[in-house]
Backbone bond lengths (Angstrom), bond angles and torsions (degrees), N, CA, C in turn:
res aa  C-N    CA-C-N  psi(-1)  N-CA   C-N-CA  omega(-1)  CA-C   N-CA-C  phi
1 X - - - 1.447 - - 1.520 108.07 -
2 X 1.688 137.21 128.05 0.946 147.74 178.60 1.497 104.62 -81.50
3 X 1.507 116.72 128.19 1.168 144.67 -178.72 1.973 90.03 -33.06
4 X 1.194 130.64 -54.88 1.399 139.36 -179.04 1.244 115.27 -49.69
5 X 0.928 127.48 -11.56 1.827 107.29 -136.53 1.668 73.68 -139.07
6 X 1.932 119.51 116.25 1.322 135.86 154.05 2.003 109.25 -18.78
7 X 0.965 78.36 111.44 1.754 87.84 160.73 1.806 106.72 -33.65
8 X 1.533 90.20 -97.88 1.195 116.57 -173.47 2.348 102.42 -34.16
9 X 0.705 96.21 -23.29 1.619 112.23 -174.52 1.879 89.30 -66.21
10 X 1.453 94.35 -78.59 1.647 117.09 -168.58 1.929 104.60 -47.83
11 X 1.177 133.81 -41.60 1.233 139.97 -152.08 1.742 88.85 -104.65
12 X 1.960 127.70 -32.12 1.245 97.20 153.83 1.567 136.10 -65.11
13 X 1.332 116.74 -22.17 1.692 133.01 -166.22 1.514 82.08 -82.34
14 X 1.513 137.98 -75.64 1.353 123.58 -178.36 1.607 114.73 -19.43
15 X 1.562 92.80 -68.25 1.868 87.73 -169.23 1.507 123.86 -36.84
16 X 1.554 99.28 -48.88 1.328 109.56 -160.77 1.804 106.81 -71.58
17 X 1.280 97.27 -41.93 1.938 99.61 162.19 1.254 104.15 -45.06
18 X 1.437 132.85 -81.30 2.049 126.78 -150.69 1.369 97.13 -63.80
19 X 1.748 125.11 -13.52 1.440 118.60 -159.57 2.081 94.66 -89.16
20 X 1.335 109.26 -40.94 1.254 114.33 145.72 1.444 152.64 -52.31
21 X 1.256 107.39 -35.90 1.484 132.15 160.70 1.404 140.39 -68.20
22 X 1.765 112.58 -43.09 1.059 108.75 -168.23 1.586 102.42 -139.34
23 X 1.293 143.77 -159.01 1.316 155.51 -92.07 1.678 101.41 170.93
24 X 1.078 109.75 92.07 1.476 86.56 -166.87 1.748 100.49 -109.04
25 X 1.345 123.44 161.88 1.540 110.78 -5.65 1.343 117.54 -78.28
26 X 1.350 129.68 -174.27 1.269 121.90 -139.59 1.855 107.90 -165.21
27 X 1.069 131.82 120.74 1.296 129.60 141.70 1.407 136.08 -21.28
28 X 1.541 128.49 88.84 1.658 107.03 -143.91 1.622 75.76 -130.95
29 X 1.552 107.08 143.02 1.414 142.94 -179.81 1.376 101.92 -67.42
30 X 1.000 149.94 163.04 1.479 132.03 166.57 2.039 81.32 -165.51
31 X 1.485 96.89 115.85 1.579 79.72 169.47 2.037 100.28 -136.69
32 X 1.184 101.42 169.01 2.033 91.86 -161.62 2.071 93.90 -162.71
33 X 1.253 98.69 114.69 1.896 92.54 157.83 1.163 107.91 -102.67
34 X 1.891 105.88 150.13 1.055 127.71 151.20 1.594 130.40 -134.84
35 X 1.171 94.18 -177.50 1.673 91.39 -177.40 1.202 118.14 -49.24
36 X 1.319 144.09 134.68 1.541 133.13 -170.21 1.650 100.63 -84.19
37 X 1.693 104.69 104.07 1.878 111.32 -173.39 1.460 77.51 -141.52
38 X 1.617 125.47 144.71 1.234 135.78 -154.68 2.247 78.46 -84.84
39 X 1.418 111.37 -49.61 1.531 137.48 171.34 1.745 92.56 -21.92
40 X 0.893 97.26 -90.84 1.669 122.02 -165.79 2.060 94.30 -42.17
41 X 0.975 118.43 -48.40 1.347 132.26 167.53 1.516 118.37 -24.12
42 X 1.418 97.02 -74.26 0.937 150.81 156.85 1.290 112.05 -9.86
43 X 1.480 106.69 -103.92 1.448 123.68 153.82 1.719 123.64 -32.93
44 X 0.765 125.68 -30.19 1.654 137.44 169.94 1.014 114.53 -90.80
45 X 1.457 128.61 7.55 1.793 125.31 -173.14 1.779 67.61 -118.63
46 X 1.489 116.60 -56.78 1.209 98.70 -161.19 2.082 140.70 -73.48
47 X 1.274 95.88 11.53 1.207 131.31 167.57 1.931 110.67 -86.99
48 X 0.767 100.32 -28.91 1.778 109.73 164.84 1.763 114.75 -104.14
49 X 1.070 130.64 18.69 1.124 120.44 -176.39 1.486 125.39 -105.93
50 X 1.013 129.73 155.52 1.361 135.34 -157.00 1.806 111.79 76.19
51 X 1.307 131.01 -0.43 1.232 114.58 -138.45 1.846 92.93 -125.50
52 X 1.344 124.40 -4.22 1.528 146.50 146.31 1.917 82.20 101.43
53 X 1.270 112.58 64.08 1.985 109.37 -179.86 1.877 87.03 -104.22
54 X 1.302 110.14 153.18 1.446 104.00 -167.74 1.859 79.46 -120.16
55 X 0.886 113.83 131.98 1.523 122.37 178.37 1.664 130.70 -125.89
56 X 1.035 108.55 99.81 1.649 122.69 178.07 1.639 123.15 -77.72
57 X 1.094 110.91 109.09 1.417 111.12 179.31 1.921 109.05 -93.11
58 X 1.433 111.16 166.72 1.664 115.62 -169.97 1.609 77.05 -162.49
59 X 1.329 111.76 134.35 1.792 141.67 178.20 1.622 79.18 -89.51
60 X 0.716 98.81 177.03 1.844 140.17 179.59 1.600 102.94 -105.74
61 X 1.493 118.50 144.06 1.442 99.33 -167.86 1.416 99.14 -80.67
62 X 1.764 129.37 -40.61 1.014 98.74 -178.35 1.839 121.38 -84.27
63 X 1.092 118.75 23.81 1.699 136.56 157.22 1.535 117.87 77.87
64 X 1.635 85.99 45.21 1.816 88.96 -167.63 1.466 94.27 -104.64
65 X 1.437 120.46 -11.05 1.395 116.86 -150.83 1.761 93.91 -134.64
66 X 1.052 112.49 152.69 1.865 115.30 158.66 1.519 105.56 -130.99
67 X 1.346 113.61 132.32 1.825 121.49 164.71 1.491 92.16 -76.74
68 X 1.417 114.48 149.78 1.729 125.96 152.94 1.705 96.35 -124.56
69 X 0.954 94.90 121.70 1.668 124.90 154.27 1.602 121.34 -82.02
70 X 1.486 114.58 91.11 1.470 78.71 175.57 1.717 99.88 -139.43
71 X 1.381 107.44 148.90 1.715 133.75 -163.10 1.044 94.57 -105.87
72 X 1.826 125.12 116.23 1.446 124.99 -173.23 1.620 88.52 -144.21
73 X 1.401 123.65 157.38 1.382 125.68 164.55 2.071 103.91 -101.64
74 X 1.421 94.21 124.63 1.264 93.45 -169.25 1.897 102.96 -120.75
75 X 1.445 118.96 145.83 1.265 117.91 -172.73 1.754 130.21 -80.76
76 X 1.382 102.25 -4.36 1.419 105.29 169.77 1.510 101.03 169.82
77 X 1.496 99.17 163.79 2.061 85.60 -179.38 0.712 137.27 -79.20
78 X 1.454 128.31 0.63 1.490 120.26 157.04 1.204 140.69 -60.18
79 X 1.919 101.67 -9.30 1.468 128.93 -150.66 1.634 73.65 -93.72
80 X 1.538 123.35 -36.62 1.626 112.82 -137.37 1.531 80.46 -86.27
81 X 1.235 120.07 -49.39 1.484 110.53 -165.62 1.612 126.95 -95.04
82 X 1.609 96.92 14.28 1.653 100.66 152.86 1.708 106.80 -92.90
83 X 1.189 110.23 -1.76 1.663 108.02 172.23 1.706 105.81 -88.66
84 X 1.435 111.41 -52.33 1.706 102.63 174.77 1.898 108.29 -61.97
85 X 1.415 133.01 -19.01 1.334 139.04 153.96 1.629 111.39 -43.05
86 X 1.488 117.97 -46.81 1.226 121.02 -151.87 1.281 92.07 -103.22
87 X 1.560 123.60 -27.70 1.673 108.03 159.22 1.294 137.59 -81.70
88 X 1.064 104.65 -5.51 1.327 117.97 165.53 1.444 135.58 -70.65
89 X 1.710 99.30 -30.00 1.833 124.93 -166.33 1.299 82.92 -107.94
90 X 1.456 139.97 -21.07 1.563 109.91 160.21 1.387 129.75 -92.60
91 X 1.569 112.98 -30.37 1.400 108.85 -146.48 1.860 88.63 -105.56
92 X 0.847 98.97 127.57 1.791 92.60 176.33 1.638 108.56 -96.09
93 X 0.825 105.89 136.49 2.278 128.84 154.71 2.008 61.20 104.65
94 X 1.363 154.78 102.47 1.433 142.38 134.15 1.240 119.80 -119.89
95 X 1.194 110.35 112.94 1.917 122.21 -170.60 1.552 94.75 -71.88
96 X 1.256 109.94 111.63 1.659 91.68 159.11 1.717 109.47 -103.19
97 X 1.227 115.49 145.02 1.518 114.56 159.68 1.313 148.54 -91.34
């Protein structure tokens, strides 16, 4: 989401895409960098947990940054984007993609 562009704007155009796109419920990609802090890690694994999301992390080569990858089965899109909501209101500086 570009610093410009209304939240509430961006998270309606999402819906209506996965509501177009996919099959729900559904296997949803969810991938996000942040600062590489074991903390910040941490906190973002633990926002997916309990919920069976299999999650792959990749450092940055020069190790300022970490990608999280994470593969979760989610039940419809509101579910997916009250989770990018809930990473957002915790994890501060978090790129999601």
């Amino acid at each position: 989401m570009s610093d410009k562009q209304n939240p509430e704007e961006f998270y309606s155009k999402l819906k209506a895409q996965l509501h177009d796109t996919s099959s729900w419920p559904s296997i949803y990609l969810y991938k996000f960098i942040i600062v590489s802090s074991a903390k910040k890690i941490k906190q973002l694994e633990a926002i997916f947990d309990n919920m069976g999301a299999v999650i792959k992390t990749k450092e940055s080569s020069n190790g300022k940054y970490t990608s999280l990858s994470i593969n979760v089965s989610m039940k419809d899109p509101d579910s997916v984007i009250e989770k990018y909501k809930e990473v957002s209101e915790n994890i501060e500086g978090v790129i999601s993609l």
